[in-house]
N, C-alpha and C positions, 0 to 999 in steps of 0.2 A: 264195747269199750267206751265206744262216744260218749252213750246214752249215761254210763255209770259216772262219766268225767263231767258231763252237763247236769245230774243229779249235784254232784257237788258244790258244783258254781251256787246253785241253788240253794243251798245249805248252808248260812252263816256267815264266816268272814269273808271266803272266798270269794262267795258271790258278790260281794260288795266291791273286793278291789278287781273281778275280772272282769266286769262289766265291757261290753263296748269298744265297737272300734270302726273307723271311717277311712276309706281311702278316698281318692284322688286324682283321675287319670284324662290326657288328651293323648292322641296318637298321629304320628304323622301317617301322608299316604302310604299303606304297604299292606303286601298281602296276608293273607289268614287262609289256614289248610282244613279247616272242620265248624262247625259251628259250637261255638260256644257259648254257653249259659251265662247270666250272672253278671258279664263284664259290658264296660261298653264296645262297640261297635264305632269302624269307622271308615269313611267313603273315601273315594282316591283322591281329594285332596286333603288328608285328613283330619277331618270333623268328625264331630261326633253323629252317628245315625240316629234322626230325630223322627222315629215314625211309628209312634204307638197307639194304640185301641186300634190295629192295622188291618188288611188283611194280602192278599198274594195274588193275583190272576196272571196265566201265561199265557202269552202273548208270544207267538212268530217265532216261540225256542227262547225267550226268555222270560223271565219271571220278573215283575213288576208287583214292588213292593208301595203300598199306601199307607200312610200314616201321619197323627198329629204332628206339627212341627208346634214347639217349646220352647219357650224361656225360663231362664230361673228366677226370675221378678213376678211372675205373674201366671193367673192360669187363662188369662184370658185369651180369645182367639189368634194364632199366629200364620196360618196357612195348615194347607192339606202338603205335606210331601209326599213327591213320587222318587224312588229311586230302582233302579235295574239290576240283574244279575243273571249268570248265566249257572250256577254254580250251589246259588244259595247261599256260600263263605261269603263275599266279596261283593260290596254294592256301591256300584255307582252313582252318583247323586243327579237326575236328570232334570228335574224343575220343582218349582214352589207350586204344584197342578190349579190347586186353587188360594189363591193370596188371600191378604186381608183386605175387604170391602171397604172401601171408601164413605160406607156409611151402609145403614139398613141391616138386617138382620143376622150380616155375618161382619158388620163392621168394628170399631172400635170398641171396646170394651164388652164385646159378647163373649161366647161361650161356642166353642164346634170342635165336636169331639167324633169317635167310633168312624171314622170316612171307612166305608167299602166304594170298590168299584167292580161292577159286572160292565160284560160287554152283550149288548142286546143280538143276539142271532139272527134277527131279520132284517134290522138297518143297520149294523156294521156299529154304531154309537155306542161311545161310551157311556155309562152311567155313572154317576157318584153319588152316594148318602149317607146321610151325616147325622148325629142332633147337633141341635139349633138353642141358646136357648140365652138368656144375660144371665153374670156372675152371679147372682143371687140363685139358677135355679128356680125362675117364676114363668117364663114365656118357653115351657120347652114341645119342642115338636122334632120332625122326622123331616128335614130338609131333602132337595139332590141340585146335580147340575150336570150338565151334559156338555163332550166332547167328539170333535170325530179324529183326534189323535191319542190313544191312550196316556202321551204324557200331558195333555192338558195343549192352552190353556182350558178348566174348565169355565162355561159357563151358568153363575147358580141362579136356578129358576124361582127359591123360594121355597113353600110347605107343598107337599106330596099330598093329595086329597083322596080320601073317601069319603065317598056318599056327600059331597061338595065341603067336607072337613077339613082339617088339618091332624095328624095323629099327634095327639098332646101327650107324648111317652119320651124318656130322655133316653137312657142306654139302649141299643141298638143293634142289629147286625144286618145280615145276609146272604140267599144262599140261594142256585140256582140248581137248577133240578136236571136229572139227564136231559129230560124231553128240553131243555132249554127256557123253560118258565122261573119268574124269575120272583125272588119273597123279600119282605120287611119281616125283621124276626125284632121285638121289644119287648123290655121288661116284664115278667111278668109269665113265661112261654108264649105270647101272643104270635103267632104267625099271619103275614098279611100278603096276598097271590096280588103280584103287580098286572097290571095290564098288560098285552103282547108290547104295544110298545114302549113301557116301562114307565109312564110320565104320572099313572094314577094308578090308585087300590082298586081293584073290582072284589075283591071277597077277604072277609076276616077267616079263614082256612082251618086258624085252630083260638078257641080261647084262652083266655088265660089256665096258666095252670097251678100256678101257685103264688104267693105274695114273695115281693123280694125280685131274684130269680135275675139279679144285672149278669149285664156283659154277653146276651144271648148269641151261643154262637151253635150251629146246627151243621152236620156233614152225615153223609150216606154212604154206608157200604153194604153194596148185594140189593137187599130189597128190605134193610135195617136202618132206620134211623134214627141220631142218636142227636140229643138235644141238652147241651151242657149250658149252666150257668154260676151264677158266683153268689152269695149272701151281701147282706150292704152293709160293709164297714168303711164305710168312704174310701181313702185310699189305702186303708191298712188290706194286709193280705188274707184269703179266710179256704177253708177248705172248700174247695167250688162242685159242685153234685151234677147228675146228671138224667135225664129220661131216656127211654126208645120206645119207637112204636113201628108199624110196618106201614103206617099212613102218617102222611102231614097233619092230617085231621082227627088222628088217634085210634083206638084209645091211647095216651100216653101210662109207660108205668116209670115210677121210681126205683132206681138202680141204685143210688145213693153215690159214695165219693167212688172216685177213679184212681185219686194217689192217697198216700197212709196218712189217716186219720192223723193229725195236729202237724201233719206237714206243709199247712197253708198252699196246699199245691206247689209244692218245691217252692212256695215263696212268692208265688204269682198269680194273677186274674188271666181269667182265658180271654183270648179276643177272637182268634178264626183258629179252623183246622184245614190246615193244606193237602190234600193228597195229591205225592209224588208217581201217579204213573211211570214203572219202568216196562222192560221186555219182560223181565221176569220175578217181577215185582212191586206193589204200590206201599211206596211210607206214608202213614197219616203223620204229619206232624202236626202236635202239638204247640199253639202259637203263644205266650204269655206276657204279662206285661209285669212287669217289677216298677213298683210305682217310686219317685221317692221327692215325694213335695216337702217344700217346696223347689227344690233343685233338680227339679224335670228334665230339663235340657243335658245340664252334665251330667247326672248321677242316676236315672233313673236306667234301667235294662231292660235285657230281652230274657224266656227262658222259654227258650226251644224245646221240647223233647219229642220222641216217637212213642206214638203210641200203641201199645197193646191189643187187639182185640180180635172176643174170640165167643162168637154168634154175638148177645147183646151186652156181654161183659165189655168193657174197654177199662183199662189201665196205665199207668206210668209206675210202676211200682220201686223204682229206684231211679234215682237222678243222674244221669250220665252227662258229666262235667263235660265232657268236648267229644262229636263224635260225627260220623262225616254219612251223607246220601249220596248213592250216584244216580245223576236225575238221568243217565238211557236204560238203564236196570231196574230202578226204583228199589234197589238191596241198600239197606245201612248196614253200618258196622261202627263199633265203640272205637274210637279214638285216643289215642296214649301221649303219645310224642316221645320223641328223645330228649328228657329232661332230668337234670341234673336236681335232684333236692338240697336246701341249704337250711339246715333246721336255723331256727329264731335263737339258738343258744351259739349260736356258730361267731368265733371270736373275730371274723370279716365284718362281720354287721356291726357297727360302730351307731351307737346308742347313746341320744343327745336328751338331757331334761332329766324327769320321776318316769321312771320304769319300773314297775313289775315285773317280775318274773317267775312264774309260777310251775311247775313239774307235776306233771300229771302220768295218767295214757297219753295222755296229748299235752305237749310242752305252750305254752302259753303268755306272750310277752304283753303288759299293755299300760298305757297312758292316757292321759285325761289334759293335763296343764297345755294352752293355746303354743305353738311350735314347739312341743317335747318331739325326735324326727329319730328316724335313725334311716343310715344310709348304706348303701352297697354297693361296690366296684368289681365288676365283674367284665370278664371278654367271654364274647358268644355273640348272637345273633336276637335273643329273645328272653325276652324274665317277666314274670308272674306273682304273684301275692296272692298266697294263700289267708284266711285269716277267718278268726270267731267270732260271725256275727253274735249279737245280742242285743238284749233288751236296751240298754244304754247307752252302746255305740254311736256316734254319730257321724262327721262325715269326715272323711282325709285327704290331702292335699299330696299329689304324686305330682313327682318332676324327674323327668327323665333327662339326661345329657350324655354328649358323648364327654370323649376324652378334651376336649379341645373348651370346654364348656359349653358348648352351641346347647340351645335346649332342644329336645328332638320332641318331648310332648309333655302337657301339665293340663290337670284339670282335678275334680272329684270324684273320691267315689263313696259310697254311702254304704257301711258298715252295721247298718241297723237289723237287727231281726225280731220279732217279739218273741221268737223261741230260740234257743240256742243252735247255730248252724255253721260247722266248717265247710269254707268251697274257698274257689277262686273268685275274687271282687276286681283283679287287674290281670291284666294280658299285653304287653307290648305287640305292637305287628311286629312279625319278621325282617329284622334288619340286616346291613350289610354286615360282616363279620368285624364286629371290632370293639376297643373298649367302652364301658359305660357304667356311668353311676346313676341308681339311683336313688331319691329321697323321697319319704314319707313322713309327712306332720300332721300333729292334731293339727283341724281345720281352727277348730273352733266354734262350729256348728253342726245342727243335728237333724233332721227328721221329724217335724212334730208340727200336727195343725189341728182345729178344731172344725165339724160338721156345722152343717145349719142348727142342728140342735145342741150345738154347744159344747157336745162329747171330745173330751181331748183322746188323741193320739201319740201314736210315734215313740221315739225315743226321750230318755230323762236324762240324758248327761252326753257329752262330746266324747268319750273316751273314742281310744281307737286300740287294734289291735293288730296280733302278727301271730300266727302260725308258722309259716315257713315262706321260702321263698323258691322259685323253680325259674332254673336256668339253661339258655337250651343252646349246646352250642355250636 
């Protein structure tokens, strides 16, 4: 039914006026029951969670989350955040691990993306690495710094050597192996065996495997290893492929994609794969970054999933909007909630400005002119926004209040897709039971930037949109 209502959009007038749509959102502190895709994310003071190209390591029964911290002005360096969880839902924000340099290679106006941390096995330290490189993309290398508290502060040592080198590769990961040996994975499949005590390369392990191939991210099951990467469409999204081999050092073979072919991977760039050790069960999760420049900070997401896998197959074969792990089992389970739907034709919704409205399979409201809003009064504890991305969407302005006016959260969210897509783009945390309205407006801005090589992106117009709205109460 989708697929037939997104052929349309396609086709003609339609397409033209249903173009696009952007939300908007900040949350206050409060909790979250499952992990959800798509939306932002927010820590117990609530802010928004800023910790993408990430990856997970657990630590003492909880999981410590690493990741870029972001602005919306700029891509230039802002610190490594760490934040905690015991849960997976719900993260605590514990420090800025490593800040911004006061000058030198991770200082003002550079560039430091992809942070992993492993902990070395023999000295207790912790490890962090990163690329390194200035805005431009001209001086990039394979950084780290070292810690003896996993939340930092770290200290950064500079370029990681082999053979008294520097590794001149930008995108990045890492992976440590049962026996506790610990790898530089870079663009390209390159794999690089760190030294026991992790501070240099002793051996290039595998070489390159094919051109391209960002965002290396590499995890092991059984005595299968499976070696995912992404194509380079700067920050647009692309359907990301993968290898296995039964050695680090190969052969590698090509297995091809893992989710449905023009799904852009539900929308995302792979960064790490976590595996949830339970009693009676281990979840690989799937870890993704939903990019959206320039408004990284507010708008950009996370798209969590579990993965599939079954000998050297592995998949995602459907996108499961919210759905919960229990980290002593390691059992997932789909996720629902008790929620109330409130179709976009629903005469509560009070609809300010040029509004479309269009009737399909799928009912369809959407606007373009800078604060066209429409608002909603509702009692319950929790509301959501559903809506359809598109190619011309751009970003939208959510404000949530209670009754009394207080604002309880505002921020964006980015409604863009380059193929047409329903989900959820907003999520309130769980509040106390009472009344609230909220508001949605074209931003006025969109998603769009251009490569070194000049190739534009993103989105072509501000529209924003609405599907439904879900209230939980």
């Amino acid at each position: 039914m989708l697929n037939q209502f997104c052929t349309k959009l396609f086709t003609g007038f339609i397409y033209f006026f249903i173009l696009n749509s952007a939300v908007c959102v900040a949350q206050q502190a409060g909790k979250t029951d499952a992990i959800y895709s798509g939306v932002p994310w927010y820590d117990q003071n609530g802010n928004v969670v800023s910790a993408h190209g990430a990856n997970i390591i657990r630590d003492n029964g909880k999981y410590y989350l690493f990741g870029e911290a972001h602005s919306d002005t700029s891509n230039a360096f802002a610190g490594f955040n760490c934040y905690s969880s015991t849960d997976l839902y719900n993260w605590k924000f514990e420090s800025i691990a490593l800040p911004l340099q006061p000058a030198g290679k991770l200082g003002p106006n550079r560039v430091g993306e992809r942070v992993k941390v492993m902990k070395n096995p023999t000295s207790g330290e912790y490890f962090m690495y990163m690329h390194a490189d200035t805005l431009g993309y001209k001086d990039q290398f394979v950084g780290y710094a070292i810690s003896k508290n996993i939340t930092g502060p770290y200290q950064f040592k500079g370029p990681i050597l082999f053979n008294g080198k520097p590794i001149k590769k930008w995108d990045m990961g890492t992976f440590q192996d049962q026996d506790g040996k610990g790898y530089i994975l870079t663009h390209g499949g390159v794999i690089h065996q760190l030294a026991d005590d992790y501070q240099s390369i002793v051996a290039e392990t595998n070489k390159q495997l094919t051109s391209g191939f960002e965002s290396p991210t590499l995890f092991r099951k059984g005595n299968i290893y499976y070696f995912i990467g992404s194509n380079l469409t700067s920050w647009e999204k692309n359907d990301n492929y993968y290898y296995t081999a039964s050695s680090l050092s190969g052969p590698w073979t090509a297995q091809g994609l893992f989710a449905p072919k023009g799904s852009l991977t539900w929308n995302s760039q792979t960064t790490f794969v976590l595996p949830v050790e339970g009693t009676k069960d281990t979840t690989f999760i799937f870890m993704g970054d939903r990019w959206s420049y320039p408004r990284q900070l507010s708008a950009a997401t996370y798209v969590w999933q579990p993965l599939n896998i079954l000998g050297t197959a592995i998949s995602i074969p459907e996108y499961m909007q919210a759905w919960q792990v229990n980290t002593s089992t390691g059992e997932k389970t789909q996720f629902k909630g008790n929620f109330k739907v409130i179709e976009n034709s629903n005469k509560s919704i009070h609809y300010k400005g040029k509004w479309l409205h269009v009737s399909d399979t799928t009912s369809i409201s959407r606007a373009t002119d800078k604060n066209d809003s429409f608002s909603y009064t509702f009692r319950g504890k929790q509301i959501g926004l559903y809506t359809l991305a598109l190619p011309d969407n751009g970003y939208a302005k959510i404000v949530l209040q209670n009754k009394k006016g207080k604002l309880i959260n505002q921020n964006l969210v980015d409604l863009y897709s380059k193929t047409p897509k329903i989900g959820l783009v907003y999520l309130s945390p769980i509040l106390p039971h009472n009344d609230y309205t909220l508001r949605v407006f074209v931003a006025g801005e969109r998603p769009n930037w251009s490569d070194k090589r000049k190739s534009n992106y993103g989105s072509t117009a501000n529209t924003i949109t609405i599907d439904k709205l879900i209230v939980r109460k």
